[in-house]
VEXKOLPA-151726 format. One record per residue (C-alpha): x, y, z. Coordinates in steps of 0.25 Angstrom, whole numbers, plus 5000, padded with zeros to 4 digits. Example, Ala and Ser with C-alpha at 12.3 -4.5 7.8 and 13.67 -1.06 7.14 Angstrom:
BEGIN
504949825031 505549965029 
END
This chain:
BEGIN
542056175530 542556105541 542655945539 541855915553 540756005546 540755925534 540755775541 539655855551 538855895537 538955755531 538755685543 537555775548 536855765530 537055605533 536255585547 535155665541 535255585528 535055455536 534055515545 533355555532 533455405527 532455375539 531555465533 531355395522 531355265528 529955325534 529555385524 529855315512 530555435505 531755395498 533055435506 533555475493 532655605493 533055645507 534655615504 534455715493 533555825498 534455815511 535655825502 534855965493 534256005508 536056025512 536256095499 536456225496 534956245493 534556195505 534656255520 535956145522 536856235510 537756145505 538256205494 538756085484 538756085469 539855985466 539155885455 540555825453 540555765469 539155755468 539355655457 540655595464 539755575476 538655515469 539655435461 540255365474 538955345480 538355265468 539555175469 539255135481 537755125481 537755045469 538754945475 537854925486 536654915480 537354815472 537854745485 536354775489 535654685477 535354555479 535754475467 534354365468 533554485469 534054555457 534254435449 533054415442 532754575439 534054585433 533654595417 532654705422 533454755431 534554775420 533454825409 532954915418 534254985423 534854995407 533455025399 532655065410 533755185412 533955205398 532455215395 532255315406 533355395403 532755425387 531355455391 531855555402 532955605392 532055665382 531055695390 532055805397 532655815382 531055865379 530855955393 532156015393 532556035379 533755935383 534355885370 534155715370 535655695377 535155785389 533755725391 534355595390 535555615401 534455685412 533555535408 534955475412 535155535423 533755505429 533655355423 534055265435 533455245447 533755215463 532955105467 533655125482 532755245485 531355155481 531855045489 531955145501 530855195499 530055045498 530754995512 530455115519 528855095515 529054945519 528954905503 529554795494 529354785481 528854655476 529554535464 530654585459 530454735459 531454775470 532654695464 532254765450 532354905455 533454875463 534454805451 533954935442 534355025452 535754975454 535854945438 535155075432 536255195438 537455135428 536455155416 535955295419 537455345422 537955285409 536955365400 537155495408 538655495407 538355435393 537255555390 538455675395 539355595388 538655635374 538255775380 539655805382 540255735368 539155765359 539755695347 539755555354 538655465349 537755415359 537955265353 539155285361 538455265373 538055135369 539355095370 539655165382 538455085387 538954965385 540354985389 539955035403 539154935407 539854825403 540954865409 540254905422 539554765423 540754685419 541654775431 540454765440 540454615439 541954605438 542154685451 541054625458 541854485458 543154585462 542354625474 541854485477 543254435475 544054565484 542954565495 543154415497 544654385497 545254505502 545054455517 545254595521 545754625537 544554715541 543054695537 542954855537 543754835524 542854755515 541754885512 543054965509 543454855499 541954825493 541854985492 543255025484 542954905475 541454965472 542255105469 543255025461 542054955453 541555095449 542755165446 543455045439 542155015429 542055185427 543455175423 543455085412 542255135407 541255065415 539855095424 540455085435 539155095443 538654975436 539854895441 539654945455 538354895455 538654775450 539854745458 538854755470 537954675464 539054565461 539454575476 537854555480 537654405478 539054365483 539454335494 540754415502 541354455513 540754545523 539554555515 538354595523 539554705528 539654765515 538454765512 537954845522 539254945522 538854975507 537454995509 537755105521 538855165512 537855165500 536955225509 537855335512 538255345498 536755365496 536655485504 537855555503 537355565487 536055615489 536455725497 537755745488 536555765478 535955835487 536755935488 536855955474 535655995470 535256135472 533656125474 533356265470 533856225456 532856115454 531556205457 531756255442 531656105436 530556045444 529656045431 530655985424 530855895435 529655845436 529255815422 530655735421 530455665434 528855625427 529555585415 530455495423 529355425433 528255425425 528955385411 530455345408 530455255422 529155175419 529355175404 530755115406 530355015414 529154985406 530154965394 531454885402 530454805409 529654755400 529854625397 530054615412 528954535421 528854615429 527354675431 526754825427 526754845443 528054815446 528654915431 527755015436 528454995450 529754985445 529455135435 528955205449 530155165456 531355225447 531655345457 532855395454 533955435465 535455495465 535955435452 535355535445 535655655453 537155585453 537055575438 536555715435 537955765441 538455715426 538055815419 538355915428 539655875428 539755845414 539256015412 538155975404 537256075399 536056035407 536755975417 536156065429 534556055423 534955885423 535355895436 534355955442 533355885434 533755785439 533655795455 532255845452 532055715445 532455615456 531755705470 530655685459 530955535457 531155515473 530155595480 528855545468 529255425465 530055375479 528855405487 527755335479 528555205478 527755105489 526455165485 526655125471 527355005476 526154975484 524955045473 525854935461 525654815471 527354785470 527554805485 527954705495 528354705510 529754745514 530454615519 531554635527 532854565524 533354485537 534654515542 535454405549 536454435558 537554355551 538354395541 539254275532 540654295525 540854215515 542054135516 543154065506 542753935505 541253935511 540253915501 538953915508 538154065510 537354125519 535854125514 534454145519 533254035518 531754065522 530953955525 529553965516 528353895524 528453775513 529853755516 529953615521 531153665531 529853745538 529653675550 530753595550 532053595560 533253605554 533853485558 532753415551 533153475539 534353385534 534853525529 536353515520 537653525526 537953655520 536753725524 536753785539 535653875544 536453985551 535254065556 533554065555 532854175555 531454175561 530354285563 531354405568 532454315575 533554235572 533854095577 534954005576 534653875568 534653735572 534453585571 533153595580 532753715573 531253705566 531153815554 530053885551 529453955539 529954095537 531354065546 532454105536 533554055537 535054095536 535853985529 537353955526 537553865515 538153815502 537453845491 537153685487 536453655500 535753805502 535053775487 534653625492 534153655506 533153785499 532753695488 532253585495 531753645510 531153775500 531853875505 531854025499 533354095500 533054245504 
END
């Protein structure tokens, strides 16, 4: 085929993947769905006739794009948010996975006649979950989840891939060498996350460090360094043994709640590139699955897909979150909203490539699971959101047009400050204010507008303001004019 007809093809299953995004924007059907049935709709079954049934690249494929989707979603997190959710975040992402993949595993072991190292590698494969698709479909229905239930589903969503993988490639591992005890994989266990937490950290600071001091000519240079180091972090930790996937995560998390150059740059170039990395894996997945095959496992489908939602994911987060204060509401909210997304699919090219015995009925099984997952569970979520009392509006986050480098030698940060009605700066000019040297107000934002601040300016409840400052003088002026940082 002719390289113009290829770009034409790519280009041509691209537009219609971003036009399809606006569909779910108005629908609220996760864009992970369409990705994939556009992706099975180009295939060979379907009336675009793709021939392609290359787990290897598939997998290749899938591998890349969860590097870089995990690095921005690390880069996305915000560190305050995610803070006090992080022991049931951590819980949640280690038991909660390993919980759900024993109750799935020998329940297949039971329906398929699987023996208990087959059950519990398809329970592996379906254990994690992608929080991205519930939050699209929350924002497209105008809904926020209340307390600290939008932090906690996004830290065990970031967290919870490195686990899943590690029993997969842990379960083939004892499918393949069947003499190797499964103590073993304690140890495997332990090594590779340490390792990967350590590297993730480590790197993170190398990052920090590179980004910073390199002074590079050209600012188009900066995402070309932040995303060989996020390739770098992956393959050096998986060389030495390591999750590198966990240290991807985590290098991004690192980066999050630092300050460096060119930040709000970067972090918009790796959300697009995630977001293409997004696509291009769904229909790559797309593509590999041939729908005619899965019309001879939709009883099995289902009763796994019910197992799944309706037992493993609620009785894992009923046992990893229990001594957690969170509500009934918010656990039942938290089992509903497990959907699974790509991983899976992307894991169940292990086996196929490892040529284990059942690897096309796991594969296949699989898929069925997550359209299952996507189109019960991913449509229902604001109306249980709404029936369990959790939801809360959509704020929308303000954008100021200004963007701040860090510099050598400057200490003060750029910070935003909202002006509660019982802040005794309400009513107040700021020249009146006796405000400290190292705090400037740069900008105010009021209602929809922006206005430039000052001495004569009078502040009113609700203006939030953009601040530069020192961290001693920021902490004085909210402590004693009440200030909440936003």
């Amino acid at each position: 085929m002719n390289t113009e007809y290829i770009l034409i093809g790519a280009s041509l299953l691209l537009l219609i993947s971003i036009f399809a995004s606006k569909i779910s924007d108005r629908f609220g059907i996760p864009a992970l769905l369409l990705f994939l049935i556009l992706g099975m709709l180009a295939g060979s079954d379907g009336p675009g006739g793709i021939y392609f049934d290359d787990p290897a690249l598939a997998q290749f494929v899938g591998v890349v794009a969860l590097v870089l989707i995990l690095f921005s979603g690390g880069l996305d997190t915000e560190w305050n948010s995610v803070r006090p959710v992080v022991k049931e975040g951590l819980v949640l992402s280690i038991l909660g996975v390993f919980l759900t993949a024993l109750i799935v595993g020998l329940f297949a072991k039971v329906l398929l006649g699987f023996s208990l190292v087959e059950g519990l590698l398809l329970g592996s494969i379906v254990s994690s979950t992608d929080a991205a698709a519930v939050f699209s479909v929350l924002r497209a229905k105008g809904i926020n989840l209340k307390g600290q239930l939008k932090p906690l589903l996004e830290l065990e969503s970031g967290s919870n891939d490195p686990m899943a993988i590690f029993l997969t490639i842990g379960l083939i591992r004892l499918l393949e060498q069947p003499d190797l005890s499964p103590f073993n994989l304690i140890d495997l266990f332990v090594v590779q996350m340490l390792v990967g937490a350590v590297l993730g950290y480590g790197m993170g600071w190398v990052m920090l460090f590179l980004v910073n001091r390199l002074k590079l000519g050209y600012e188009g240079l900066y995402p070309v360094l932040t995303l060989s180091l996020a390739f770098l972090v992956y393959g050096l930790t998986n060389s030495i043994g390591g999750n590198g996937f966990l240290a991807v995560y985590l290098g991004g998390i690192f980066l999050s709640h630092r300050d460096f150059i060119h930040k709000r740059s970067l972090l918009r170039f790796h959300d697009g590139l995630a977001w293409l990395m997004q696509i291009a894996m769904f229909l790559t997945l797309g593509l590999l699955v041939f729908p005619s095959r899965l019309v001879s496992i939709i009883g099995v489908g289902l009763l796994i897909a019910g197992c799944l939602m309706f037992v493993a994911r609620p009785v894992s987060i009923l046992v990893s979150l229990l001594p957690s204060a969170l509500n009934w509401r918010e656990k039942t909210l938290i089992s509903w909203v497990g959907l699974r997304g790509a991983v899976p699919i992307i894991l169940a090219t292990y086996p196929l490539l490892a040529k284990i015995p059942q690897a096309d009925l796991i594969f296949n099984v699989v898929f069925f699971v997550v359209l299952t997952s996507v189109l019960l569970q991913g449509t229902t979520i604001p109306f249980v959101a709404r029936w369990l009392g959790v939801d809360a509006p959509v704020i929308p986050k303000r954008v100021f047009p200004i963007e701040y480098t860090p510099m050598d030698g400057l200490k003060s940060e750029l910070k935003e400050l909202l002006i509660a009605p019982d802040s005794d700066m309400a009513g107040k000019a700021i020249i009146e204010l006796g405000l400290p040297a190292g705090f400037l107000i740069i900008l105010i934002a009021r209602d929809n507008d922006f206005m430039m601040s000052s001495g004569g300016t009078v502040l009113q409840p609700g203006d939030t303001l953009l601040v530069l400052s020192d961290k001693k003088s920021f902490d004085e002026v909210r402590a004693k004019f009440k200030l909440r940082e936003k």
